[in-house]
ROSETI-61403 format. One record per residue (C-alpha): x, y, z; residue in three letters; residue number from 1. Coordinates in steps of 0.25 Angstrom, whole numbers. Layout:
BEGIN
<r px="X" py="Y" pz="Z" residuo="ALA" num="NUM"/>
...
END
This chain:
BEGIN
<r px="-80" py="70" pz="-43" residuo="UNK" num="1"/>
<r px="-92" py="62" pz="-40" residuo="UNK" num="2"/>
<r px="-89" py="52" pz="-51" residuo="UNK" num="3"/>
<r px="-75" py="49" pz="-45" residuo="UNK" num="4"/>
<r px="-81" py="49" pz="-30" residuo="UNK" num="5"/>
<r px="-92" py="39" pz="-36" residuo="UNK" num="6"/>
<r px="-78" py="29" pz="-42" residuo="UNK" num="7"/>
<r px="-73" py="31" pz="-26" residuo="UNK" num="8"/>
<r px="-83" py="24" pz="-20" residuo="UNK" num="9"/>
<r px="-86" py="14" pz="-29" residuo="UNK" num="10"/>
<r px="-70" py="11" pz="-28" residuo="UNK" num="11"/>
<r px="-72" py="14" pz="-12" residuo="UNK" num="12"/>
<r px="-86" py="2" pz="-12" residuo="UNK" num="13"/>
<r px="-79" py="-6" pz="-21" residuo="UNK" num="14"/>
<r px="-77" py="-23" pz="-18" residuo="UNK" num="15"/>
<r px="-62" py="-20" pz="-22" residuo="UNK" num="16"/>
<r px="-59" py="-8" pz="-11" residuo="UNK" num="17"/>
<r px="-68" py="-15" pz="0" residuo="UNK" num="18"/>
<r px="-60" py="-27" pz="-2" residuo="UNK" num="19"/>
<r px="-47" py="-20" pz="-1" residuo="UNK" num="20"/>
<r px="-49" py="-10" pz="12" residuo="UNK" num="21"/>
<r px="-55" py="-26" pz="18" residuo="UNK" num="22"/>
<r px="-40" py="-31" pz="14" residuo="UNK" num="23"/>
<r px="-34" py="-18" pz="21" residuo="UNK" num="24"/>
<r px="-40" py="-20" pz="32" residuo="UNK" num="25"/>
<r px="-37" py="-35" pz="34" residuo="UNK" num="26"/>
<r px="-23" py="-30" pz="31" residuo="UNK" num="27"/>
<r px="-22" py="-18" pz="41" residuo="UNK" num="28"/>
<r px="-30" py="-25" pz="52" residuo="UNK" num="29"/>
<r px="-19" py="-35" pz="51" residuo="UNK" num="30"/>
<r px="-6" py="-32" pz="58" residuo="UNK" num="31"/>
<r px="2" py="-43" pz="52" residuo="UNK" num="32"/>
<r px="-1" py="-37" pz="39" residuo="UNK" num="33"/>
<r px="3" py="-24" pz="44" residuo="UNK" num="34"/>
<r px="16" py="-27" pz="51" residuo="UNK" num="35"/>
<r px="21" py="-35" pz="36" residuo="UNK" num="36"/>
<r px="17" py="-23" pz="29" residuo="UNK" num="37"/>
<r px="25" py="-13" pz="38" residuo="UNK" num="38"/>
<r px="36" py="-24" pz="38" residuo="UNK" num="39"/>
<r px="39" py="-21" pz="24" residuo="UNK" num="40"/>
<r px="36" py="-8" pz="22" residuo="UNK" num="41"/>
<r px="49" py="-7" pz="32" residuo="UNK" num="42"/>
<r px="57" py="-18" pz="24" residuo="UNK" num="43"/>
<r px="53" py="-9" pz="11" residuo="UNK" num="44"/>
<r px="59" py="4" pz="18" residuo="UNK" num="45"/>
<r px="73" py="-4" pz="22" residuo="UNK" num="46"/>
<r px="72" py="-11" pz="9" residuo="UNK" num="47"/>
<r px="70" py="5" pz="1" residuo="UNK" num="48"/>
<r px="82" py="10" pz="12" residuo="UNK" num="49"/>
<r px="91" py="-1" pz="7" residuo="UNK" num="50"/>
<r px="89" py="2" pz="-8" residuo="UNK" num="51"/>
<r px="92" py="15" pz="-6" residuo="UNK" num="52"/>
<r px="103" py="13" pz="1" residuo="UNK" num="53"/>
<r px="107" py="4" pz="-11" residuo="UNK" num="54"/>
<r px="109" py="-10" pz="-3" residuo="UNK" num="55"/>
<r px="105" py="-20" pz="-11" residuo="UNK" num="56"/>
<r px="108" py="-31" pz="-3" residuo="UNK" num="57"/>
<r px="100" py="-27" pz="7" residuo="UNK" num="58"/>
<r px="88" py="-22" pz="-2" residuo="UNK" num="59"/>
<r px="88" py="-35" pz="-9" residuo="UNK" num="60"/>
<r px="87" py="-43" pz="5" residuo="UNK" num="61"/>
<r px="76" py="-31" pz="8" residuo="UNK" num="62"/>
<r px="68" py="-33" pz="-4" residuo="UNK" num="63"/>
<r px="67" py="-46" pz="-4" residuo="UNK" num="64"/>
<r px="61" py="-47" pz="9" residuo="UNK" num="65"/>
<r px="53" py="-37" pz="6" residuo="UNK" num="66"/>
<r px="48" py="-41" pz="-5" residuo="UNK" num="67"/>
<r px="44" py="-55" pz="3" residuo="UNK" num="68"/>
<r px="38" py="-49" pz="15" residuo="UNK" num="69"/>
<r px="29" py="-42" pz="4" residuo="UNK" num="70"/>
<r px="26" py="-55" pz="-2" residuo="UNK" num="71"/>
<r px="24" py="-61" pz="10" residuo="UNK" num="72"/>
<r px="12" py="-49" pz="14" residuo="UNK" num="73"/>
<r px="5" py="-49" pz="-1" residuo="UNK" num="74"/>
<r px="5" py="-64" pz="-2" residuo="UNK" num="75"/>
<r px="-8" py="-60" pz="11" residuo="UNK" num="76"/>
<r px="-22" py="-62" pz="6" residuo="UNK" num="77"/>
<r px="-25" py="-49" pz="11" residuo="UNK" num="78"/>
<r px="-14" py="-41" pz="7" residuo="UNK" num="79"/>
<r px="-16" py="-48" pz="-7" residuo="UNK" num="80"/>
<r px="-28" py="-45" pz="-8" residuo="UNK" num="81"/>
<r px="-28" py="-31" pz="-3" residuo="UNK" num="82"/>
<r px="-16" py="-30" pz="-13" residuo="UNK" num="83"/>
<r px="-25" py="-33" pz="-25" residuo="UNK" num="84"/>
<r px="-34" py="-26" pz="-21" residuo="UNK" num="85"/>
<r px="-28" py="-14" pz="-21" residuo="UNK" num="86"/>
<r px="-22" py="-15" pz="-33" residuo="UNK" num="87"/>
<r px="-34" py="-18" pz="-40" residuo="UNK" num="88"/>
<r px="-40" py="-6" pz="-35" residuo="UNK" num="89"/>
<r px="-29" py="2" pz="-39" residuo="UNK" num="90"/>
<r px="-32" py="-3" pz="-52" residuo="UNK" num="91"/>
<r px="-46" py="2" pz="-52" residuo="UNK" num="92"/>
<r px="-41" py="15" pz="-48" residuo="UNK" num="93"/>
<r px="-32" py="16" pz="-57" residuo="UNK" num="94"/>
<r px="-41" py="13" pz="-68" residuo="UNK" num="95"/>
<r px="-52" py="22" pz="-62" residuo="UNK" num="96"/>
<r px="-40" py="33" pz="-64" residuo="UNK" num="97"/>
<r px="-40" py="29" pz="-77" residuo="UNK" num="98"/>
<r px="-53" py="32" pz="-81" residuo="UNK" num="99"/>
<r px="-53" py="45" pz="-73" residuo="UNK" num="100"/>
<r px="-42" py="49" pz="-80" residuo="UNK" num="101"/>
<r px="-46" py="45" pz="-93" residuo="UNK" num="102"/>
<r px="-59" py="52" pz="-91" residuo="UNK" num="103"/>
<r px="-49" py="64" pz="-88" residuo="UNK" num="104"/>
<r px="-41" py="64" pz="-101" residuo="UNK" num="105"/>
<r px="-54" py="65" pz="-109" residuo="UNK" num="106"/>
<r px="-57" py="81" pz="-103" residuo="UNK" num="107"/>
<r px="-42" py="84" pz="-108" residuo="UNK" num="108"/>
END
């Protein structure tokens, strides 16, 4: 247990996570941000309600802007950045997954 405390905090003190709770911050600090985000988070509700309910011309109208207003938030630095960021630490935990369970697999 200590050993996998000791690859938490080097994760936790890393350049990478620091620079992605900075981007965080920036994003949640910024209501502009917030109230795009929460924009289409309600588009991609209607657009889920109207695939269910099988209305494709409404969907297709729905997921089109969607898609944009997406676009249009990623295409930020910050939110770029804080984007890659976070995929590239999911990377690393997913590798660091890897190892653990390959290191598992030899005791079986």
């Amino acid at each position: 247990m200590n050993n996998l405390q000791e690859i938490l905090a080097e994760i936790t003190n890393s350049s990478l996570y620091i620079e992605l709770l900075e981007a965080k911050n920036i994003i949640a600090s910024n209501p502009v941000y917030l109230e795009e985000y929460k924009e289409i988070l309600m588009l991609q509700k209607k657009l889920v309600q109207e695939e269910v309910k099988n209305e494709v011309s409404t969907s297709s109208k729905l997921r089109l802007e969607y898609l944009f207003r997406l676009e249009q938030l990623k295409s930020k630095p910050v939110v770029k950045q804080y984007l890659a960021l976070l995929d590239e630490l999911n990377q690393l935990i997913h590798s660091v997954e890897g190892i653990i369970n390959d290191q598992l697999n030899l005791f079986e």
